[in-house]
GUVEXTOR-638333 format. One line per 5 residues: number of its first residue (from 1); their letters; for each residue x, y, z of C-alpha. Coordinates in steps of 0.5 Angstrom, whole numbers, plus 500, padded with zeros to 3 digits. Example, Ala and Ser with C-alpha at 12.3 -4.5 7.8 and 13.67 -1.06 7.14 Angstrom:
// GUVEXTOR-638333
1 = as = 525 491 516 | 527 498 514
// end
This chain:
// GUVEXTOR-638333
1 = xxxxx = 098 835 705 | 098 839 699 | 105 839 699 | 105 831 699 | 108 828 691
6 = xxxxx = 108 820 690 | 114 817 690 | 113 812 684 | 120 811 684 | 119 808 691
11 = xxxxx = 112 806 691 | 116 802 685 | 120 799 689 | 115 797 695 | 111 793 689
16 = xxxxx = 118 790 687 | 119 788 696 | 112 784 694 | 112 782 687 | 110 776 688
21 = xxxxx = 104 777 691 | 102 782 688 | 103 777 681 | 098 773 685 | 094 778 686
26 = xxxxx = 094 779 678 | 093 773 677 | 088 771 681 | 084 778 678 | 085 776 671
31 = xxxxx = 082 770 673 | 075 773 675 | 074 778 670 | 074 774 665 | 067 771 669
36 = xxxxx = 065 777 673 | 068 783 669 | 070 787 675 | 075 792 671 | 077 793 664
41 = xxxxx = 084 795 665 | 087 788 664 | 093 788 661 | 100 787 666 | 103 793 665
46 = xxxxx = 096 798 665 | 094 794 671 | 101 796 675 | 100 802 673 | 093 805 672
51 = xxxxx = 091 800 679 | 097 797 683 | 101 804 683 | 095 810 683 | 094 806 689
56 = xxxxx = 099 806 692 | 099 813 692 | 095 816 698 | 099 811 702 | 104 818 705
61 = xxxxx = 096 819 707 | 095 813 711 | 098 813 718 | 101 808 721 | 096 802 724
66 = xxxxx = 090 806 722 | 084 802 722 | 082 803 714 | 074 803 712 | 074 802 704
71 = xxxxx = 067 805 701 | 065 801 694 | 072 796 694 | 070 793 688 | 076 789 685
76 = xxxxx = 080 791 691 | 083 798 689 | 085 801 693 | 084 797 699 | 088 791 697
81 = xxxxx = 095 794 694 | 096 797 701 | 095 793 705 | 100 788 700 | 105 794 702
86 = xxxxx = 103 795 709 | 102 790 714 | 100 795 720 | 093 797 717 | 087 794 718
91 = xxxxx = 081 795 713 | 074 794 713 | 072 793 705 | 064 795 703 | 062 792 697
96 = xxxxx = 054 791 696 | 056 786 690 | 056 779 692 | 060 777 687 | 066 783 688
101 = xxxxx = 065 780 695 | 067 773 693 | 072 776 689 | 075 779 696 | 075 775 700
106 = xxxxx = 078 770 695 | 084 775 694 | 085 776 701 | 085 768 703 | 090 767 697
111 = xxxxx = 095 773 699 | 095 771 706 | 093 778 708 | 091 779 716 | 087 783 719
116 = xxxxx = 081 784 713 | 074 785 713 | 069 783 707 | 062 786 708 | 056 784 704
121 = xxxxx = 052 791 705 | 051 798 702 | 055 804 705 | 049 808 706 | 047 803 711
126 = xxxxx = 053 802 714 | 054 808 715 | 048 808 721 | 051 802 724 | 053 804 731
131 = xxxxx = 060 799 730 | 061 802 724 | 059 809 724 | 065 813 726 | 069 807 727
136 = xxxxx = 075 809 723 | 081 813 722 | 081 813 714 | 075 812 710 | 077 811 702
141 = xxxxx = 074 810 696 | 077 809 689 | 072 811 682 | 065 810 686 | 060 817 686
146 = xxxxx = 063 825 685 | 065 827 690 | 059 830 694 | 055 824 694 | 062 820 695
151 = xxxxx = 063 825 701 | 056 823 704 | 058 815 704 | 064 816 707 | 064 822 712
156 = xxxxx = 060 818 718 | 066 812 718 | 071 817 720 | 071 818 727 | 074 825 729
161 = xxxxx = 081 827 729 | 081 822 722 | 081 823 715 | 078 821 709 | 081 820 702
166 = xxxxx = 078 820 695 | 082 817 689 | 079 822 683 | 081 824 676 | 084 830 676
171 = xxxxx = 078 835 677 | 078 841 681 | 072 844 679 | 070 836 683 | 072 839 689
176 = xxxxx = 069 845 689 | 062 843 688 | 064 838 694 | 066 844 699 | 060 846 703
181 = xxxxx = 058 837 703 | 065 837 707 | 064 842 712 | 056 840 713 | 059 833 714
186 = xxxxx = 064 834 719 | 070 836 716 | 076 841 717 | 082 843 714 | 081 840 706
191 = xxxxx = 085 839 700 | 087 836 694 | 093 833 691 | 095 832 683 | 100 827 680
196 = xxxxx = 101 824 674 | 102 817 673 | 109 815 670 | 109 813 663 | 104 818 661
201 = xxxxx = 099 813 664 | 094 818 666 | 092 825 671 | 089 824 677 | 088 827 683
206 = xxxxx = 087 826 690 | 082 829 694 | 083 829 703 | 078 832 709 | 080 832 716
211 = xxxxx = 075 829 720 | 074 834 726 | 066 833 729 | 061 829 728 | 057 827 722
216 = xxxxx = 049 830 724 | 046 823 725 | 041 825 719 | 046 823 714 | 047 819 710
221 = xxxxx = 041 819 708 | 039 813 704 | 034 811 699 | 038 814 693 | 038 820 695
226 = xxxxx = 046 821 696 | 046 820 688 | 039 823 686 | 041 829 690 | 047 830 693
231 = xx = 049 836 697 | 050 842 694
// end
């Protein structure tokens, strides 16, 4: 997987394939944001580049007919351009606002996405719920908690043999802090990815850890403490 660079010049071409939903779904974006604030990139192009095609770019991470869990889906990054682009997925989408789940499920009834779930609830908590803890084959998160506190939300979705996938700004150092969080969580072999967005819209990179054991029953642990104190 270290090896693994985005395509964006096919990425480009699958949004091309699906230009029309993914113009419905700018549309119907725009739309709430102006009542509900759910991102600050607005305009078409930034929006294509710094949310529809960073995306897309974990997609070469994402097995074929994964069942897909997305912890803080927010405004549906990056849940909802892959699943645009990919009809054999199936995904999960967590978000503890009301308001960002309406917005979802909006968007998923207008594009005519299948096989997407909304949940109204706190990923620390559905993370102990038996049909969703170790339910998945991915777990993903865009832009939600550094990545020891992001690894404690997401690691007891993902069932063993699975994988979960951060989307980050290009911090290694972010990483290494997560090291021993991975390993107490579960995890194996772990890693990142670095890519520029074409256009000099930004440095990111993508964080992964495979999944080969169980998350001890004890974690997430809720109340706050994922944030206030993470696992070091």
């Amino acid at each position: 997987m270290q090896n693994y660079i985005p395509d964006f010049a096919a990425l480009e071409r699958k949004i091309s394939e699906k230009r029309a939903q993914f113009d419905a779904f700018y549309d119907l974006l725009t739309a709430y944001n102006a009542k509900f604030n759910l991102t600050a990139v607005t305009g078409k192009e930034e929006v294509f580049h710094k949310h529809f095609l960073d995306s897309l770019a974990g997609e070469g991470f994402i097995p074929q007919n994964a069942r897909c869990a997305e912890v803080g889906s927010g405004a549906g990054f990056p849940s909802l351009p892959l699943r645009i682009v990919r009809e054999d997925l199936t995904l999960t989408l967590i978000e503890s606002t009301g308001k960002k789940c309406n917005f979802l499920r909006s968007a998923v009834r207008e594009l005519e996405l299948e096989g997407v779930e909304v949940v109204n609830a706190r990923a620390e908590e559905l993370g102990r719920d038996e049909k969703y803890r170790s339910a998945f084959d991915v777990c993903f998160a865009r832009a939600v908690a550094r990545m020891n506190t992001l690894a404690e939300y997401c690691m007891p979705f993902v069932g063993t043999g699975g994988l979960f996938l951060a989307y980050k700004s290009d911090n290694e150092e972010e990483y290494r802090e997560a090291l021993h969080a991975l390993k107490l969580f579960g995890g194996g072999k772990s890693g990142f990815v670095r890519y520029a967005l074409p256009r000099g819209y930004g440095d990111r990179m993508l964080m992964y850890c495979e999944k080969i054991g169980p998350t001890p029953l004890k974690y997430p642990r809720g109340r706050g403490l994922e944030r206030r104190d993470p696992v070091l």
